[in-house]
C-alpha positions in Angstrom: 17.4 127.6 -185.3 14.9 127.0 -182.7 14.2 127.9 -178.8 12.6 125.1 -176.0 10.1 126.7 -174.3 7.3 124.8 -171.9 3.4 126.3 -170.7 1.8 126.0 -167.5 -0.5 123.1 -169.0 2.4 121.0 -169.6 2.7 121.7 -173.8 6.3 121.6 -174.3 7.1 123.5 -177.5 10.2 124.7 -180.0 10.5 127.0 -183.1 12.3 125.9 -186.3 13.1 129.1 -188.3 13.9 128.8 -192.1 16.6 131.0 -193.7 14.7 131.9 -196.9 10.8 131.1 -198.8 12.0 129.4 -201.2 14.5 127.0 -198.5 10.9 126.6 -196.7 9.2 125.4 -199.7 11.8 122.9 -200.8 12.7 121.6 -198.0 9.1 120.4 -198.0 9.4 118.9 -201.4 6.9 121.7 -202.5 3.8 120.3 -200.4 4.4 122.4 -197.4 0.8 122.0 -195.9 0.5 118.6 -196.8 3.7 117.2 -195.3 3.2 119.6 -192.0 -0.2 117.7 -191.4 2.1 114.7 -192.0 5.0 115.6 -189.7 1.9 116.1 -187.1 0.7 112.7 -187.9 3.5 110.6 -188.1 5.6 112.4 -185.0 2.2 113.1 -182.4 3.2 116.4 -182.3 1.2 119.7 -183.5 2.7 122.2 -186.1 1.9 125.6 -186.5 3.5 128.5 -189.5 3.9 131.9 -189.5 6.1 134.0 -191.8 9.4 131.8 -191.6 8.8 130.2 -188.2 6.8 126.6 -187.8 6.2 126.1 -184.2 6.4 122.1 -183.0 4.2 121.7 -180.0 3.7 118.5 -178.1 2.7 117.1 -174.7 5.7 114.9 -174.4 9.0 116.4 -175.1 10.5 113.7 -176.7 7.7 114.2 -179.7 9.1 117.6 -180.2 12.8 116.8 -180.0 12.2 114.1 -183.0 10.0 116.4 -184.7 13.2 118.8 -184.0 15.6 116.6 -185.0 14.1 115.6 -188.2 13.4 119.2 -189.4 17.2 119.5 -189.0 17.8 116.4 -191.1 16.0 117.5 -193.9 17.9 120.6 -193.8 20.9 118.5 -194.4 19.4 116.5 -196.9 18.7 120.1 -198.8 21.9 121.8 -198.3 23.5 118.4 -199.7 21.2 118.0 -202.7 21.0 122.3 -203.1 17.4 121.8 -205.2 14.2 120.2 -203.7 13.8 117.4 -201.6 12.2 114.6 -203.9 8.7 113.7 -202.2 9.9 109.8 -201.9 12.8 111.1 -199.9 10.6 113.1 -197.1 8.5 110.5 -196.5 11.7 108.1 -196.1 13.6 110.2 -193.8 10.2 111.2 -191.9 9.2 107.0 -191.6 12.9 106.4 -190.2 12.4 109.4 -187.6 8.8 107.7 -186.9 10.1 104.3 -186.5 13.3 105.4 -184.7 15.5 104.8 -187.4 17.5 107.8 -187.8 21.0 107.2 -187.6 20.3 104.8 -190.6 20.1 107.5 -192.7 23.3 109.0 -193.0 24.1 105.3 -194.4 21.1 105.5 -197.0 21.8 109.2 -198.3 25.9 108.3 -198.5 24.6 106.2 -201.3 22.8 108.6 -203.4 23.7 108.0 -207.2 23.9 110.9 -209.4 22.5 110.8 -212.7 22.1 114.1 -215.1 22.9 117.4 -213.2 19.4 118.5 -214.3 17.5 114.7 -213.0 17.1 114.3 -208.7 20.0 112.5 -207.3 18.3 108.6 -206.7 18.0 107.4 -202.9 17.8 103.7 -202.2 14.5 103.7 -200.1 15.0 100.0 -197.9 17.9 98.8 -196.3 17.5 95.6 -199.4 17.5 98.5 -201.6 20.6 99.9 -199.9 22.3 96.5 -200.0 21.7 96.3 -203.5 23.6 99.8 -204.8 26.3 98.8 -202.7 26.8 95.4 -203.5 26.3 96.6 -207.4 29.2 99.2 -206.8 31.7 96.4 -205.2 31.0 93.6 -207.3 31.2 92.5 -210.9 27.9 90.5 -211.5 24.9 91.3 -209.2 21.4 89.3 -209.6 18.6 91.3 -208.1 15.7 89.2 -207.5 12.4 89.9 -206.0 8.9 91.4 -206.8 7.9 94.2 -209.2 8.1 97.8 -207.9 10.6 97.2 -205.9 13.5 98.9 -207.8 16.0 96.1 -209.2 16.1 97.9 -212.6 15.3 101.3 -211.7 18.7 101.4 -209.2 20.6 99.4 -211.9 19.9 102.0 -214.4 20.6 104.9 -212.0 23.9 103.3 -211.4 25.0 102.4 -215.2 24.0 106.2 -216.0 26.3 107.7 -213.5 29.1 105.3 -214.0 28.7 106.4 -217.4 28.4 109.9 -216.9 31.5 109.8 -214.4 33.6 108.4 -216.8 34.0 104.8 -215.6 32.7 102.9 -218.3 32.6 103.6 -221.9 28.8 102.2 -222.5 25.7 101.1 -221.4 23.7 97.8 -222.8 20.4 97.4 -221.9 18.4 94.4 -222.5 15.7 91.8 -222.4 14.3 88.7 -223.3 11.4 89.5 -226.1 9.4 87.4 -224.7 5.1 87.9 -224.1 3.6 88.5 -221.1 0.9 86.0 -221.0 -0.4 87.0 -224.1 0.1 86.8 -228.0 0.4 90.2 -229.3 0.3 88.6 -232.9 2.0 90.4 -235.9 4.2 93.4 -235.6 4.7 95.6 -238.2 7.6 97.7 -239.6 11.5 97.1 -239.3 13.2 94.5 -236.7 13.9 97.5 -234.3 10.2 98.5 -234.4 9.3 95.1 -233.7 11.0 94.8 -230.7 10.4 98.5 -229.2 7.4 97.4 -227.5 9.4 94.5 -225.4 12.2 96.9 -224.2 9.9 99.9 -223.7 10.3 99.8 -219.7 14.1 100.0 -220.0 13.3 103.3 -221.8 10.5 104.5 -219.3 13.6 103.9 -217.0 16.4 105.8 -219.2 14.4 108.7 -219.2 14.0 108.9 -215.5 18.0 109.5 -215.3 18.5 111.5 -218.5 17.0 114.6 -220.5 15.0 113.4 -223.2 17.3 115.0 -225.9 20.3 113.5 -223.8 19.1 110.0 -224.2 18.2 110.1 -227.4 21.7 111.7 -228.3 23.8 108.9 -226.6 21.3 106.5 -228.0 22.0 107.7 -231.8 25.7 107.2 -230.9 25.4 103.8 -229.6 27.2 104.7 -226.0 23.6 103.9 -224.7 22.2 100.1 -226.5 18.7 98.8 -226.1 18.4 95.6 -227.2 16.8 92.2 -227.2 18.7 89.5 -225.3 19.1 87.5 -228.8 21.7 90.5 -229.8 23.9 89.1 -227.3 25.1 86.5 -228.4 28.7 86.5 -230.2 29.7 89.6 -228.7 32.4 90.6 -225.5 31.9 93.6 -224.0 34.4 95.7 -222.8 34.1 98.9 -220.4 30.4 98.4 -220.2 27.8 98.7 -217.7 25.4 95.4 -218.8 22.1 95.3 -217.2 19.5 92.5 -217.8 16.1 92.6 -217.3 13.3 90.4 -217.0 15.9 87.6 -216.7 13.1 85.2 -215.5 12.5 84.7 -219.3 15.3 83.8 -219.8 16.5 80.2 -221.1 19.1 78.6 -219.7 21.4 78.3 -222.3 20.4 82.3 -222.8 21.2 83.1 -219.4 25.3 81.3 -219.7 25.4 83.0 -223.3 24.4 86.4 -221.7 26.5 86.3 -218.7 29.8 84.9 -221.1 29.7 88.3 -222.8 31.5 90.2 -219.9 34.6 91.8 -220.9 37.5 93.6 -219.2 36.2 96.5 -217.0 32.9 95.5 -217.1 29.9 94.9 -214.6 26.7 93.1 -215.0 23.3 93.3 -213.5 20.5 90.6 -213.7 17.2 91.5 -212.6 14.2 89.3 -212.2 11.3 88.2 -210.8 11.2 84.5 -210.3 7.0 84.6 -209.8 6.6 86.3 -213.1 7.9 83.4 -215.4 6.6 83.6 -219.0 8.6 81.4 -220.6 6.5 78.4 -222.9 5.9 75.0 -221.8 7.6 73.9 -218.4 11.2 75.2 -219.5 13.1 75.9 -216.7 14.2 79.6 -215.9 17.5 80.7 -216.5 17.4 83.0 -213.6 16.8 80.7 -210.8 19.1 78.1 -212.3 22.2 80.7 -212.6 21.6 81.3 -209.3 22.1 78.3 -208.0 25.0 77.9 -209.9 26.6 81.1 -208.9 25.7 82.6 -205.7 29.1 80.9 -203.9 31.1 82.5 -206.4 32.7 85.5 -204.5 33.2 88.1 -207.6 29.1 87.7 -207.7 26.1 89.1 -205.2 22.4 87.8 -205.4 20.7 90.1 -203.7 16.7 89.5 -202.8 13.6 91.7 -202.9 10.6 91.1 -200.8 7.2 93.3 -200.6 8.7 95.8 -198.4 10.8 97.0 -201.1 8.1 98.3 -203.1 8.8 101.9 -203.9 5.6 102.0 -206.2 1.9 103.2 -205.9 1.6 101.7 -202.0 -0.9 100.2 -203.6 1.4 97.9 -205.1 2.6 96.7 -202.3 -1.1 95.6 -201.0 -1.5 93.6 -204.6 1.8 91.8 -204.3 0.8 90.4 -201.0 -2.6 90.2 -201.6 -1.1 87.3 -204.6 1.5 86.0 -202.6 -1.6 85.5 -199.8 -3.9 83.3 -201.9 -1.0 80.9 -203.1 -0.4 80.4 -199.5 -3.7 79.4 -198.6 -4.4 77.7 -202.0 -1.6 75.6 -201.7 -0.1 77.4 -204.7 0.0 76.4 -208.7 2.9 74.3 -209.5 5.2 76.6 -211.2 8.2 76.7 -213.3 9.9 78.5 -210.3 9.5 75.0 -208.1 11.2 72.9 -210.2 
């Protein structure tokens, strides 16, 4: 697919030639222009297209032999996938090329989860990320813990929808402390389950990320998929189920070792949290950081922790975490539950 070629001034250059349009454009994540100008950027290296050609032109030749080299990763990355190259991905694979990374992402990709035929297959992004899907695939009970954006129920839910999909567990459970983020949202009208919609509303956000709307909505109706506030918990065992947890800061204690009691036979559990996000009243203690504690010798059971660079948000999100983290330091920091 290409041809090394060097000019008198020294310009060492090499052709990439695409098989098709359409493999061009995909490839590319559909931004062709804009991810050539960042191929150039990223890899020091000038990039010129014509019909199905992009010519790679550097001073140094080990500039074009990455940009080389990379072009023929994402090639793989297509034929694997056979649809286009989510935009998140490219600019994954491109940073690990820029960084000198590469041969970390054979690992990253082998660890794509598959959700509905018609959703992107879901890449973990860091190697924390990439620590997480596998330790979540290995082991029973899994406590992700770390800052928002960066993934703990998003990757949880990818993996409970293709476990479920695949055939390995009978149901999903989905739920949540309904407790208020810092503030009183007063009265809620209507039936219980329209009362507590607005407290599990993320865990749907995330639902329909993996499945068709209709799909959802479908296993939903048949119970195979249950949303539900943590209080539903309690008095059940679940069999065959794929249990994920969120928001587990806000959890009590004694909610917490009710919640993680409910595992049945053939079942795994997730517990995702953020330990500086705490909105539980008064100074009760977090049943998050005090499960951990208890549990993270246990061998059946992974804690697996998040820090900034995980964040696979807005980059701006990233800039905000620290930016908070940044002014406790200095300040000295609030006393907090998460101390105790």
């Amino acid at each position: 697919m290409n041809a090394d070629s060097e000019s008198p001034g020294g310009i060492v250059s090499d052709q990439y030639f695409f098989r098709t349009a359409t493999e061009m454009e995909l490839m590319f994540s559909g931004h062709f222009t804009e991810n050539v100008r960042e191929i150039e950027r990223r890899l020091g290296v000038t990039a010129v297209a014509r019909d199905l050609k992009l010519k790679i032109s550097s001073s140094k030749q080990e500039n074009v032999r990455k940009a080389m080299a990379f072009l023929e990763e994402l090639n793989k990355i297509y034929s694997l996938a056979k649809k286009r190259i989510d935009q998140r991905d490219f600019l994954m694979a491109l940073s690990a090329f820029q960084e000198s990374r590469e041969t970390e992402l054979q690992n990253f990709f082998s660890q794509r989860i598959k959700v509905s035929p018609k959703k992107q297959e879901i890449v973990p992004r860091t190697p924390n990320q990439l620590a997480y899907v596998k330790a979540v695939r290995t082991k029973d009970v899994v406590f992700g813990i770390g800052p928002a954006g960066t993934g703990k129920t998003y990757l949880a839910m990818a993996l409970a929808v293709s476990e479920l999909l695949a055939g390995r567990v009978d149901r999903i459970v989905l739920t949540r402390p309904a407790v208020e983020a810092g503030e009183n949202l007063g009265f809620l009208p209507g039936k219980i389950e329209e009362k507590i919609n607005p407290y599990l509303r993320p865990l749907y956000d995330a639902l329909y990320d993996m499945l068709e709307f209709e799909e959802a909505a479908a296993l939903i109706d048949r119970g195979i998929i249950e949303v539900a506030p943590l209080a539903f918990m309690r008095g059940r065992t679940l069999n065959n189920s794929f249990i994920i947890l969120d928001e587990a800061q806000n959890a009590s204690r004694e909610q917490m070792l009710m919640f993680l009691t409910r595992l049945g036979f053939h079942s795994k559990c997730v517990v995702a949290g953020d330990p500086t996000q705490i909105d539980l009243p008064g100074k009760r203690t977090s049943g998050l950081i005090h499960a951990v504690r208890r549990l993270e010798r246990i061998p059946e059971i992974a804690v697996c922790a998040f820090n900034t660079g995980d964040v696979v948000r807005h980059s701006l999100v990233e800039k905000i975490v620290n930016a908070y983290q940044n002014e406790k330091v200095v300040s000295g920091g609030e006393k907090d539950v998460a101390d105790e």
